[in-house]
N, C-alpha and C positions, 0 to 999 in steps of 0.2 A: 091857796088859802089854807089854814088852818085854824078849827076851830078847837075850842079849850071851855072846860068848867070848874074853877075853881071855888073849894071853899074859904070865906072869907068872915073872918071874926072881931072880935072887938081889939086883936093883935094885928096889926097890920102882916099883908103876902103880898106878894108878888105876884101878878098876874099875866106879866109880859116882862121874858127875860130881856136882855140885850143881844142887838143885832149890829155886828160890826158891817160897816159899811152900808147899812141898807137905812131908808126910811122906810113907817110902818106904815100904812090906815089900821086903824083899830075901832072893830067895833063893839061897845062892851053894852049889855044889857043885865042890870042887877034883877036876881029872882027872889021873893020873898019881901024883902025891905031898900031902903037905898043904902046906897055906897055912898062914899067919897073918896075919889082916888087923885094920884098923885105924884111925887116922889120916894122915895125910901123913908122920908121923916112923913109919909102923911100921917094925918090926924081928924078927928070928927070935926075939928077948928080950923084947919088951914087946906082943906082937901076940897076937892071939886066935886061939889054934889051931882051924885046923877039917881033921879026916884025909879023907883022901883020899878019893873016890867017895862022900862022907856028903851029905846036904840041911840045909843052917843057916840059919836064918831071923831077921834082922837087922832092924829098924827103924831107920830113919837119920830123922835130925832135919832141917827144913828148915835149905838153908845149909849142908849136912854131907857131907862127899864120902867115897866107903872106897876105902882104899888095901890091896892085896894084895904078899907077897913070898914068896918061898920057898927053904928051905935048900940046897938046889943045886939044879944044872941048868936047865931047861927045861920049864915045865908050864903047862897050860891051867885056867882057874877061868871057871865058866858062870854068871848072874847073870839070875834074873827078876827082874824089877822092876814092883811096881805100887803105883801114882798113890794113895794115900789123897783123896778131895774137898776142895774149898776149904773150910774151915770159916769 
């Protein structure tokens, strides 16, 4: 597993790059405010809320990156991430 802290702003990051061949679990917990994350276009309108201080657990597709943003300010989202096997 690996886990990660990124900071995430009113610009949308990237918070899980792309994993050729693999699927993910991801577990992402926003600090401070909520998030809504997504693809590379998310947005505060088209992005999957997740509130603040909550655990959300994502599958990401191999090839598939999540992208986080947030409605103002300045906040932190934590991301465990683990490797599903080669099938």
């Amino acid at each position: 597993m690996i886990s990660t802290t990124t900071t995430v702003t009113t610009t949308r990051a990237k918070v899980v790059s792309k994993a050729i061949n693999n699927t993910r679990q991801v577990i992402v917990r926003p600090v401070g405010n909520d998030v809504y994350v997504g693809g590379s276009d998310v947005t505060t309108s088209n992005g999957l809320l997740i509130s603040n201080n909550t655990n959300f657990t994502i599958e990401i597709p191999p090839d598939e990156e999540l992208w986080a943003v947030v409605p103002s300010g300045t906040h932190s989202i934590t991301v465990l991430t683990s490797y599903a096997p080669l099938q």
